[in-house]
N, C-alpha and C positions, 0 to 999 in steps of 0.2 A: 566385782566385775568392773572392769574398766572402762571407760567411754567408749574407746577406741574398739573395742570388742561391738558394743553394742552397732556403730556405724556397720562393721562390718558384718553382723547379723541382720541387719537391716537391707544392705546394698546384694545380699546372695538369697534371702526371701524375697527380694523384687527382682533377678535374674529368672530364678527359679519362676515365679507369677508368671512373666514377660513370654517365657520360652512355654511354659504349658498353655497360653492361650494361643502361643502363633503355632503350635502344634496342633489344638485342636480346630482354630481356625484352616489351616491345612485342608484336615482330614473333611470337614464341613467342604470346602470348593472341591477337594477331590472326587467328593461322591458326590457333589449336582452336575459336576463335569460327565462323569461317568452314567448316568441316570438321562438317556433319550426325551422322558416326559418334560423333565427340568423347564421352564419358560426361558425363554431367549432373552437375552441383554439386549436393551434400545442398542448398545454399540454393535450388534451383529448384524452381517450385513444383507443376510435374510429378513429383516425387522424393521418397522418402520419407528423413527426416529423418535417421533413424537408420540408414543405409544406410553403405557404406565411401565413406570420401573419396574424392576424385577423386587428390589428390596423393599419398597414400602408397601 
């Protein structure tokens, strides 16, 4: 096998990684979007600013 092969197996298993996390990242915001209970982002403007993030 050649070098040039291996780059290239290399550079389409981290397209491939890249594209399945921003897919399941996706599906994760799409269903707290969706979900009424969800906690509100300090950036909404129902919420007070200085309140605890949502993520930590």
């Amino acid at each position: 096998m050649d070098f040039t092969y291996l780059i290239v197996i290399l550079a389409l298993v981290t397209m491939l990684a890249v594209i399945v996390f921003a897919l399941v990242s996706k599906a994760k915001v799409e269903n707290r979007l969706a979900d009424e209970d969800s906690p509100k982002s300090t950036l909404a403007a129902d919420k007070a600013s200085d309140g605890k993030p949502v993520d930590v």
